[in-house]
C-alpha positions as CSV (number, residue, x, y, z in Angstrom):
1,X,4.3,-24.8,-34.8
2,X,1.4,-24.0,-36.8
3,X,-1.6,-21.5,-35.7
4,X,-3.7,-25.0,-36.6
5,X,-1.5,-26.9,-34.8
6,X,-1.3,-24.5,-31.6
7,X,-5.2,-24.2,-31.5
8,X,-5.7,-27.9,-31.6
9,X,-3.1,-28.6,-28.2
10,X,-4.7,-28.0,-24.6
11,X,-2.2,-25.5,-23.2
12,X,-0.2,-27.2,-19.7
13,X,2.6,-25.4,-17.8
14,X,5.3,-27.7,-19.7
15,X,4.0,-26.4,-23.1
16,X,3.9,-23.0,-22.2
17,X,7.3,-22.7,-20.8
18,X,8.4,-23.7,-24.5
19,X,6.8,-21.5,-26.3
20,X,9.1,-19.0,-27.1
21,X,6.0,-16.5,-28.2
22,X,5.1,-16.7,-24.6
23,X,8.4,-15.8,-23.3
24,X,8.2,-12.8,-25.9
25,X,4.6,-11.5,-24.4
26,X,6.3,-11.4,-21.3
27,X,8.7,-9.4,-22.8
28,X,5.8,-7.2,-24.4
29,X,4.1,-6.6,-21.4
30,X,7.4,-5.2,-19.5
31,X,7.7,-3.0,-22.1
32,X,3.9,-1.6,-22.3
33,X,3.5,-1.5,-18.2
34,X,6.8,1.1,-17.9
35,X,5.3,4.0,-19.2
36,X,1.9,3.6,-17.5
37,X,3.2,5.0,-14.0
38,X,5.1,7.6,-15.2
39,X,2.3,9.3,-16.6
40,X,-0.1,8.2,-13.6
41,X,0.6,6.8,-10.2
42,X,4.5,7.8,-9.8
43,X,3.5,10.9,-12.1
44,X,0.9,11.7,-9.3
45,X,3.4,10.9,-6.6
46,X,5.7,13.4,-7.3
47,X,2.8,15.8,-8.1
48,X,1.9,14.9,-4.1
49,X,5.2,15.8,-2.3
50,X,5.1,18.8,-4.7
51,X,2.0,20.0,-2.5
52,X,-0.1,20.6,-5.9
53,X,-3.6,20.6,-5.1
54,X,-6.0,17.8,-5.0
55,X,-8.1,19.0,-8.0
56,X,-4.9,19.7,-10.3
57,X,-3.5,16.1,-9.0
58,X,-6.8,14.2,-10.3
59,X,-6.9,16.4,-13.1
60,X,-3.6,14.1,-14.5
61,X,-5.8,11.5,-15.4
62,X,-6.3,13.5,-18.3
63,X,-3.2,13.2,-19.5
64,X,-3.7,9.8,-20.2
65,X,-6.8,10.8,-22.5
66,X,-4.4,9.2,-25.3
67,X,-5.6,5.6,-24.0
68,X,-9.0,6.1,-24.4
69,X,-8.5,8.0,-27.8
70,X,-6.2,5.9,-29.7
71,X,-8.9,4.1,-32.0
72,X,-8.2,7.0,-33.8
73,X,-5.0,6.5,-35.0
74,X,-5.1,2.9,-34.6
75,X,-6.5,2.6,-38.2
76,X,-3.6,4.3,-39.4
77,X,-1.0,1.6,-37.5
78,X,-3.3,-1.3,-38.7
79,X,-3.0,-0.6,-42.3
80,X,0.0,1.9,-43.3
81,X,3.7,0.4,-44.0
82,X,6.1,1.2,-41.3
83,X,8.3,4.3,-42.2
84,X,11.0,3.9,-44.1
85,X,13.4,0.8,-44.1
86,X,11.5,0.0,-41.1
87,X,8.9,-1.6,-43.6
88,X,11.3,-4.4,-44.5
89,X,10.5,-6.3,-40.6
90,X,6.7,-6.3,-40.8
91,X,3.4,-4.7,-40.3
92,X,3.9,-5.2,-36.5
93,X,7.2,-5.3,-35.4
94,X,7.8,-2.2,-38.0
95,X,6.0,0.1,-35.9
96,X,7.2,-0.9,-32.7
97,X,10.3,-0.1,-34.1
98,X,9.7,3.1,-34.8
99,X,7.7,4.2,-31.9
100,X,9.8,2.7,-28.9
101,X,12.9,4.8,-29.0
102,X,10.4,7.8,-29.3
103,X,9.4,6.7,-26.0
104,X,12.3,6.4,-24.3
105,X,13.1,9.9,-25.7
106,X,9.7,11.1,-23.8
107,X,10.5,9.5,-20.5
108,X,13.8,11.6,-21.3
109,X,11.7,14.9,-20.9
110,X,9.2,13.7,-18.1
111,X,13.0,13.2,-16.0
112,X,14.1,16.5,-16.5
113,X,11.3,18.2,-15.7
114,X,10.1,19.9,-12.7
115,X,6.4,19.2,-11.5
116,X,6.5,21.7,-7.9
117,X,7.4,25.0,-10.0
118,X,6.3,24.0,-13.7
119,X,3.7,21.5,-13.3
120,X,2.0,22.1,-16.9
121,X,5.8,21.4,-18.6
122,X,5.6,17.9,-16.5
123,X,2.5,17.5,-17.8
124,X,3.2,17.6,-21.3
125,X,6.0,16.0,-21.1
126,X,4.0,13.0,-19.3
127,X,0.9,13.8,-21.9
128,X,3.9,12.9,-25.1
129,X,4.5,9.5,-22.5
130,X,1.1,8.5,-22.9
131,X,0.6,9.0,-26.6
132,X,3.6,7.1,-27.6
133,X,2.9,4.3,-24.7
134,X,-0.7,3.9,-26.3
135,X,0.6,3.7,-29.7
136,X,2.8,0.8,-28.9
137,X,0.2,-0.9,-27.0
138,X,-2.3,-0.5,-30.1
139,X,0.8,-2.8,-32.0
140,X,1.5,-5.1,-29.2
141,X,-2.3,-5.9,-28.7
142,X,-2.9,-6.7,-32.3
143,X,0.9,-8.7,-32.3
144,X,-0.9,-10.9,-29.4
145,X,-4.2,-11.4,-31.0
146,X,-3.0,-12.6,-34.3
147,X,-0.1,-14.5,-32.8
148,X,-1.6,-17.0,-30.4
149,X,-4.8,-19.1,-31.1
150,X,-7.9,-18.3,-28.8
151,X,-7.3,-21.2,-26.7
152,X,-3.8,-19.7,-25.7
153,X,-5.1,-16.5,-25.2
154,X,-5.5,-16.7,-22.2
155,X,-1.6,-18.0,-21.3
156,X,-0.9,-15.3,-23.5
157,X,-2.4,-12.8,-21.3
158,X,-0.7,-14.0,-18.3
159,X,2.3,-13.7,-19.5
160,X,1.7,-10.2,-20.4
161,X,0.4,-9.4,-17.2
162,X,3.3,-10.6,-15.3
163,X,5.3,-9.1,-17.7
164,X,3.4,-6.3,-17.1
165,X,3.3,-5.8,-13.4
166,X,7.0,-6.2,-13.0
167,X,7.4,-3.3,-15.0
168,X,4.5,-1.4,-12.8
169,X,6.6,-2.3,-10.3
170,X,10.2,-0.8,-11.5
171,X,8.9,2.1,-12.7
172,X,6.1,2.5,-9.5
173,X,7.8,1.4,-6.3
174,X,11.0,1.3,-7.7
175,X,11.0,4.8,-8.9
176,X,9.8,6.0,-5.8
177,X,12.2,4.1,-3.9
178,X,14.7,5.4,-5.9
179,X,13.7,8.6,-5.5
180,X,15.4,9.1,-1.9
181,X,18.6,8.4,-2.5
182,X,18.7,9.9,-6.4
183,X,16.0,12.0,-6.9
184,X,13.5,12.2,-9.1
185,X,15.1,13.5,-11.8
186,X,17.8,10.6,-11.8
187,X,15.6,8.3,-11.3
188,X,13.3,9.0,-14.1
189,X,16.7,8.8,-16.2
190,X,17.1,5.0,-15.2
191,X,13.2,4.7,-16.3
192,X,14.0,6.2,-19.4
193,X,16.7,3.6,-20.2
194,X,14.2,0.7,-19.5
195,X,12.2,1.8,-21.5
196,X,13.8,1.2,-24.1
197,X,14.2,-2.5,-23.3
198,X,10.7,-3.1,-25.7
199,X,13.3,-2.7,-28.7
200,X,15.3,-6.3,-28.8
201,X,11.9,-7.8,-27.6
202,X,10.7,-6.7,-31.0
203,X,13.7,-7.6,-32.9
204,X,13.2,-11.1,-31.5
205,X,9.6,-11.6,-32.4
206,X,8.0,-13.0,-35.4
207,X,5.7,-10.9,-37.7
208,X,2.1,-12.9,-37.7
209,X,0.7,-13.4,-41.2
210,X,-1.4,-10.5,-42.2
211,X,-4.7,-11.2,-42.8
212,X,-5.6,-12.3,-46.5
213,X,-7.4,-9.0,-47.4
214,X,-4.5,-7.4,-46.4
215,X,-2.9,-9.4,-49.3
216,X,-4.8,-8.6,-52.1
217,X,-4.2,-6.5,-55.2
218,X,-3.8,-2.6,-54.7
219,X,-7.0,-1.4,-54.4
220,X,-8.4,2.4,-54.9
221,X,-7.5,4.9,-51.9
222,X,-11.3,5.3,-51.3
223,X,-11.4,1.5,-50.8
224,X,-8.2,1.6,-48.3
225,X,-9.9,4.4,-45.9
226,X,-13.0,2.6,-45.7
227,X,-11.5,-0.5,-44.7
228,X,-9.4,1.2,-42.1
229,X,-12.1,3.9,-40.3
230,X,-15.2,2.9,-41.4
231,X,-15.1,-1.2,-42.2
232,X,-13.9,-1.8,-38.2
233,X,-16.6,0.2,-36.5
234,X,-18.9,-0.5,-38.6
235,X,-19.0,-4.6,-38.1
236,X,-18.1,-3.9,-34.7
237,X,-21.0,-2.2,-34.5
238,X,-23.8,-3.9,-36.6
239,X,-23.6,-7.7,-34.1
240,X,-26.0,-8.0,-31.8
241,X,-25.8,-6.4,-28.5
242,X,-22.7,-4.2,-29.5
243,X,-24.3,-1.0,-27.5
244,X,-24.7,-3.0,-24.1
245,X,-21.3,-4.8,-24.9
246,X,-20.0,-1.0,-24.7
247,X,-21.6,0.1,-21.6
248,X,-20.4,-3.1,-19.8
249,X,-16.9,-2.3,-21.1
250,X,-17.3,1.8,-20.2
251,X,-18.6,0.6,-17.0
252,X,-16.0,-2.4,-15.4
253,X,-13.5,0.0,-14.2
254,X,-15.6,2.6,-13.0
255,X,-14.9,1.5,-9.1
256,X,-11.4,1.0,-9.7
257,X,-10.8,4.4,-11.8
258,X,-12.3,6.3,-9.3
259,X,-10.2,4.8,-6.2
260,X,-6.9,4.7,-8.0
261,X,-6.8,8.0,-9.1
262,X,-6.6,9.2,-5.7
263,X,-4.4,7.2,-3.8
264,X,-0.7,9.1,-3.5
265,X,-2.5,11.9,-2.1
266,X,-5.0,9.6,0.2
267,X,-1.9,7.8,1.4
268,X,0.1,11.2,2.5
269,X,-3.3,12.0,4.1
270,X,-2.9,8.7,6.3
271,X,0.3,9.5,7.3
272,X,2.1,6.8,4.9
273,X,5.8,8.0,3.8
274,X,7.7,7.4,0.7
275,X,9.1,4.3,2.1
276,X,5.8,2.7,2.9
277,X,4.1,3.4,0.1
278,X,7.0,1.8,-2.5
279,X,6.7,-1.7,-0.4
280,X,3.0,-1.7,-0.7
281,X,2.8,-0.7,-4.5
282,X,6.0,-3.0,-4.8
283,X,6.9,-6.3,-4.0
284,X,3.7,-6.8,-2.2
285,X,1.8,-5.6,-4.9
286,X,3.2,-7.4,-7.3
287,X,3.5,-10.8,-5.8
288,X,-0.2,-10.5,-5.4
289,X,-1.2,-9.5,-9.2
290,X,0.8,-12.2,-10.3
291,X,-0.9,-15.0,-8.3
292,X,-4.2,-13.3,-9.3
293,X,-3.1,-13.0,-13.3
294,X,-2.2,-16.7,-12.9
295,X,-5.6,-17.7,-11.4
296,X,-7.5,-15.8,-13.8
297,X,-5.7,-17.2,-16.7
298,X,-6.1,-20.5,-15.5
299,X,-9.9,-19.7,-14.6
300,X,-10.7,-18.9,-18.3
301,X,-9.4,-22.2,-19.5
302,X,-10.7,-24.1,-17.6
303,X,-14.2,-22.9,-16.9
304,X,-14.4,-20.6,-20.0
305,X,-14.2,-16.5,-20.5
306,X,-18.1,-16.4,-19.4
307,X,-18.1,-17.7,-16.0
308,X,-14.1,-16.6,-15.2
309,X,-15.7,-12.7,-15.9
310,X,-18.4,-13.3,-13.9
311,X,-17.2,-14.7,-10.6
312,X,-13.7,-12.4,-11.3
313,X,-15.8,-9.7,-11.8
314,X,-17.7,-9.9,-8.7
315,X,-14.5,-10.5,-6.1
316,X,-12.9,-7.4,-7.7
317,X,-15.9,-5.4,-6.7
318,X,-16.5,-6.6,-3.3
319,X,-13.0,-6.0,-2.6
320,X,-12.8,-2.6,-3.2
321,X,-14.4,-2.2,0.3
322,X,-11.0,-2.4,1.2
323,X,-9.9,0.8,0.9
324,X,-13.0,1.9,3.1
325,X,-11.1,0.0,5.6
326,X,-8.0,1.8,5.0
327,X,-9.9,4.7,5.2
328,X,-10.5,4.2,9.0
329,X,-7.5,2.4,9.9
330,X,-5.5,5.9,10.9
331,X,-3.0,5.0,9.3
332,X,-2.1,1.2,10.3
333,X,0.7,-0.2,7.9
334,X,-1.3,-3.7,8.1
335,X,-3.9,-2.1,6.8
336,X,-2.3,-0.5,3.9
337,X,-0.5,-4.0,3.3
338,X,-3.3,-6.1,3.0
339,X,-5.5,-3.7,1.0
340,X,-2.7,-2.9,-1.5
341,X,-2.4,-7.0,-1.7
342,X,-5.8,-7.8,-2.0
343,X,-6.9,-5.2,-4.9
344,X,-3.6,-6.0,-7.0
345,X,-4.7,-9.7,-6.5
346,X,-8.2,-8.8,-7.8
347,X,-6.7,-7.0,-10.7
348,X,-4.6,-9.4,-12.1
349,X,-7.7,-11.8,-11.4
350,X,-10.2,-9.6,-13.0
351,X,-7.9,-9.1,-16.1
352,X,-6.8,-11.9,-16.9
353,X,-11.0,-12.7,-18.0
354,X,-11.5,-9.3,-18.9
355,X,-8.5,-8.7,-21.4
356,X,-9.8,-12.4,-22.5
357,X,-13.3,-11.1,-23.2
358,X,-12.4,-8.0,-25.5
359,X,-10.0,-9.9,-27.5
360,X,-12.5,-12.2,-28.5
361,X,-14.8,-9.7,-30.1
362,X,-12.2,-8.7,-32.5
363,X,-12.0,-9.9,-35.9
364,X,-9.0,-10.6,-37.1
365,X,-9.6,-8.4,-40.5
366,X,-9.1,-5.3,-38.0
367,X,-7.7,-6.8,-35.0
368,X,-5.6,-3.7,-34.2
369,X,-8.4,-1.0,-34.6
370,X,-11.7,-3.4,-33.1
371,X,-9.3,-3.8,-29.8
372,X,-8.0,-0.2,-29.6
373,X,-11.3,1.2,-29.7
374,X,-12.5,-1.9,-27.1
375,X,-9.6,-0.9,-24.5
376,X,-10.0,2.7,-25.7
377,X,-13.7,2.8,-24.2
378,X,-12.6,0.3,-20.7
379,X,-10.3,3.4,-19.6
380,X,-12.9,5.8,-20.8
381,X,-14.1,6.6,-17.4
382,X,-10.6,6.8,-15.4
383,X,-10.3,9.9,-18.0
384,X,-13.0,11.5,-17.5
385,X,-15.0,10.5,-14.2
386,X,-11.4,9.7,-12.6
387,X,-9.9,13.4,-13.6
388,X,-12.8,14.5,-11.1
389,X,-12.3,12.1,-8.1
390,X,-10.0,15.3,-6.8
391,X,-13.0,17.5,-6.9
392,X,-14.7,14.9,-5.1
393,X,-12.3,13.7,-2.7
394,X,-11.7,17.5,-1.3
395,X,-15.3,17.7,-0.9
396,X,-16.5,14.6,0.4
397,X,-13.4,13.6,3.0
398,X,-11.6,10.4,2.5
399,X,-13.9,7.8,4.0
400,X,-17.1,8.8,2.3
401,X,-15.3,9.1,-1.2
402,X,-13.9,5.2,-0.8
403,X,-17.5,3.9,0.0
404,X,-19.0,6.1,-3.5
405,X,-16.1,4.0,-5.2
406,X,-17.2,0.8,-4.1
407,X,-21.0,1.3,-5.1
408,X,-20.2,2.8,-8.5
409,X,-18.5,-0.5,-9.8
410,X,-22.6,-2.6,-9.3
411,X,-23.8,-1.3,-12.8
412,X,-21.3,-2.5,-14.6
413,X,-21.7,-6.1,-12.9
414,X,-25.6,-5.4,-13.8
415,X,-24.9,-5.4,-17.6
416,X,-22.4,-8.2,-17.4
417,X,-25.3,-10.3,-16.2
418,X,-27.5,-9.0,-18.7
419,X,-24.9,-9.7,-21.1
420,X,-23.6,-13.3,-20.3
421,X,-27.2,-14.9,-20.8
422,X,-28.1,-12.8,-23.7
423,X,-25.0,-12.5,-26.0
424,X,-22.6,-15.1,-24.2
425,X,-19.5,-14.9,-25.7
426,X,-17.8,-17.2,-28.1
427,X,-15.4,-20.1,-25.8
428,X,-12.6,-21.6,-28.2
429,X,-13.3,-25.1,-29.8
């Protein structure tokens, strides 16, 4: 089916079943959600039980600083051949090729280290996880956006979140789960194998059509670096309202950054065991985000990306009083239940327009660098702000710091109003 062809069709549940390039995102998405924990929430986990300190615990959201920084590089993925005979499957599907057994090889190291007596090894190891996980999502994002028209973007992005979430789940919950009867280390191992599941995915997968610059005759080195650093940022940056389109996207996850950081700690603080935290963060969790990443998706196509980030927007916030709940619930498993339910639902809601949003102010000339740097800047502040919540947490107590976390998602939904009537963004024809 042509891209023509696939833009013109109104996407139904029949038609998306059969699309094979669906399936793959699906596929995708497993293989960009496994690392995430290991290097975060599991990560942080194991940091807990290790009685590390609150400050050096939310200090590991630096180690994901590679999500938030790989615009840099993504230049060089968007426009350099794949090494070697890698070259010969694509652009795309090159790289992946190339990066995703390096990954698995990282998870390797993150397995056999030890966080309680070497916590800086564990978090190098997990800092190596992060690079190579954001390098492969640099490739799978620009494989999505030049696969699927913008009218199945949204489908797309479903499927990747599901996709997605299963694998928070495996290597979350699971991990955790597994933690009791294996340990850590061997259960890190089984992580590490999965990991490597993103390799026949990308085997499987087409190589989209480059775009036609990409095409033309060789051109002077001079020309090639300024179409890879400078050409990207610099039409990114020259449309109207690009410097409020960046706050807004700074901003969105500022609540959420701030919460999430803190959580394995907050729930040992409540009393919650290993046990009880895995089936919250697991099949709970995830039954809920994928209800929500269905909504959401439907949500955009049906009432377009404007008005599906707008009311998304505004239930993820709201909801965040949750864990202000949890905080005074002494430690009631309902509690825990239905607030780790209702903020994965929110999530997947809330992304499903979000993810929508940013991939629509890409061109497709520099589709890989234009959505790094976009996704770069929406985790800007769980690497910076969020690497303090420990500070914070110590010094406020539990309850207060949940109700800061609420209040500091508003101004984003403050330029997102601004935003929507002044630069509303493009819906598909």
């Amino acid at each position: 089916m042509s891209l023509v062809e696939r833009e013109e069709r109104i996407p139904t549940l029949g038609s998306a079943l059969k699309d094979p390039a669906l399936w793959l995102m699906g596929g995708f998405g497993f293989a960009s959600g496994l690392p995430l924990p290991l290097s975060g929430f599991t990560l942080r986990q194991w940091f807990a039980e290790g009685h590390v300190s609150l400050g050096a615990i939310g200090l590991t959201a630096e180690i994901g600083l590679a999500y938030s920084l790989k615009f840099l590089w993504a230049p060089l993925l968007d426009h350099a051949a794949p090494p070697g005979v890698l070259a010969r499957f694509g652009r795309r599907r090159g790289w992946l090729l190339a990066i995703q057994p390096l990954l698995a090889a990282s998870v390797v190291l993150l397995a056999l280290s030890r966080p309680a007596t070497a916590p800086l090894a564990a978090a190098v190891a997990a800092a190596l996880v992060a690079f190579l996980s954001a390098s492969q999502d640099i490739v799978i994002d620009a494989w999505r956006i030049e696969t699927f028209p913008p009218r199945l973007q949204g489908a797309a992005m479903a499927a990747y979140v599901w996709g997605y979430r299963a694998a928070l789940l495996i290597s979350g919950a699971g991990a955790i789960a597994l933690a009791t009867p294996l340990g850590w280390h061997l259960s890190l191992l089984l992580m590490a194998a999965l990991a490597a599941a993103g390799i026949p995915v990308s085997l499987a997968a087409r190589e989209p059509p480059p775009p036609l610059s990409l095409g033309a005759a060789r051109r002077s080195l001079r020309a090639r670096l300024k179409e890879a650093l400078i050409a990207p940022l610099q039409e990114f940056l020259s449309r109207p309202g690009a410097v409020p389109i960046l706050a807004f996207v700074v901003l969105f996850r500022l609540g959420e950054a701030m919460a999430g950081v803190m959580l394995p700690p907050f729930y040992r603080a409540l009393g919650f065991d290993r046990a009880a935290v895995a089936l919250a963060s697991g099949p709970v969790s995830l039954a809920a985000v994928l209800a929500g990443a269905a909504l959401g998706g439907w949500l955009v196509a049906k009432i377009g990306v404007g008005r599906a980030l707008l009311f998304t927007g505004w239930v993820q916030t709201l909801c965040l009083a949750m864990y202000v709940l949890l905080a005074y619930s002494a430690g009631d498993h309902r509690v825990l239940i239905a607030t780790s339910a209702v903020e994965a639902f929110t999530e997947g809601l809330a992304d499903a327009a979000f993810i929508t949003y940013l991939s629509g102010l890409c061109s497709r000339a520099h589709t890989a660098t234009q959505y790094a740097l976009l996704s770069s800047v929406a985790v800007l502040a769980l690497r910076t702000v969020g690497g303090l919540s420990g500070f914070l947490a110590a010094a406020a107590g539990w309850k207060l710091f949940y109700s800061l976390t609420t209040f500091a998602a508003f101004p984003a939904m403050g330029v997102m109003i601004y935003l929507l009537r002044r630069y509303p963004p493009e819906e598909s024809a």
